[in-house]
C-alpha positions in Angstrom: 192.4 92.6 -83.2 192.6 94.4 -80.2 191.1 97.8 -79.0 193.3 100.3 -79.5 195.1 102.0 -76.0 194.7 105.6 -77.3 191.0 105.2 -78.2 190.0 104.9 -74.9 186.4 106.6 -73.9 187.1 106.9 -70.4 189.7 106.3 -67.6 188.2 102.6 -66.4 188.3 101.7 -70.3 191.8 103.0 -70.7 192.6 100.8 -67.3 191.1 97.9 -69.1 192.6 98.0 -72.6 196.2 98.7 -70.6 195.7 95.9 -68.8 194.5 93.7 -71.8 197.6 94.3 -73.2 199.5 93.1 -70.6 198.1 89.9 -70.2 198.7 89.7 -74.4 202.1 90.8 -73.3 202.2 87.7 -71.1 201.1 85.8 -73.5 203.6 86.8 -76.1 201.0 88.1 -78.1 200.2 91.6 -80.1 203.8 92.9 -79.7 203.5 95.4 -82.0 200.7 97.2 -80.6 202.7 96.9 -77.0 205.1 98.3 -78.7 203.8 101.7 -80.2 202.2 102.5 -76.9 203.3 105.8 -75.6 202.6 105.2 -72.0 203.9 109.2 -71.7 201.1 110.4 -73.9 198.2 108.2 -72.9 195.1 110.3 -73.1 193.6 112.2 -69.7 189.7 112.5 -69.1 189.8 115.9 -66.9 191.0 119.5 -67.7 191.6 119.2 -64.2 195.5 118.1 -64.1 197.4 116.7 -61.3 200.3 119.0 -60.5 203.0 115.4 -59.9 202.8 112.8 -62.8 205.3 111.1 -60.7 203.7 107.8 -60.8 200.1 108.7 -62.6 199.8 107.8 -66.1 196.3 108.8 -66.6 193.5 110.5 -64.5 189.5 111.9 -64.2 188.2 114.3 -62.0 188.2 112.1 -58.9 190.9 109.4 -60.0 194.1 108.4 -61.3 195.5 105.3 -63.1 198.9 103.3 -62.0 200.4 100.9 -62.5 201.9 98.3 -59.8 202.2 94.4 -59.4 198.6 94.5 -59.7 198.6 95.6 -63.2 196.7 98.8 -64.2 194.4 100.6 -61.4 192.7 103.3 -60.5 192.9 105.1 -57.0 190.9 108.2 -55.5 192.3 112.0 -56.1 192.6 113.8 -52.9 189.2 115.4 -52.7 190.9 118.6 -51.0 194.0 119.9 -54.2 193.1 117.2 -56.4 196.7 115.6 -56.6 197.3 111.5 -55.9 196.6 111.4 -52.5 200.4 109.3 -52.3 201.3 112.9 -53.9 199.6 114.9 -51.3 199.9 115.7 -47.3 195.9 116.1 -46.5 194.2 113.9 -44.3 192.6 111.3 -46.1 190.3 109.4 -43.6 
């Protein structure tokens, strides 16, 4: 049986079960977990929210998860409002 999506500990574990899943998904395999995933009601891991979910499914204090032909992965908050830095018009270098 596979780890459950929503009882993730932390944002890198959510990232891996999601992605788990996928390659099931690929597979043809556990469709009815794939199924009953809420991907707009995964769990956060910050009280600190992003202000755009446009494109975030997930995030930490310092990270976010998305998704892209890459599966699941994490990428850096802007360190200056805290949004996705694709979200956000500070300098990132």
């Amino acid at each position: 049986m596979k780890k459950s999506v929503m009882a993730a500990k932390n944002l890198e574990d959510l990232r891996d079960r999601l992605n788990e899943l996928d390659r099931d998904r690929l597979n043809e395999l556990d469709r009815d977990e794939i199924r009953v995933v809420d991907l707009s009601s995964l769990p956060v891991f910050s009280k600190r929210e992003v202000k755009s979910t446009s494109e975030v499914w997930s995030w930490d204090k310092t990270r976010i998860l998305v998704t892209g032909t890459d599966g699941w992965t994490l990428e850096n908050r802007c360190v200056v409002c805290g949004e996705a830095t694709f979200h956000c018009h500070h300098d990132q270098t």
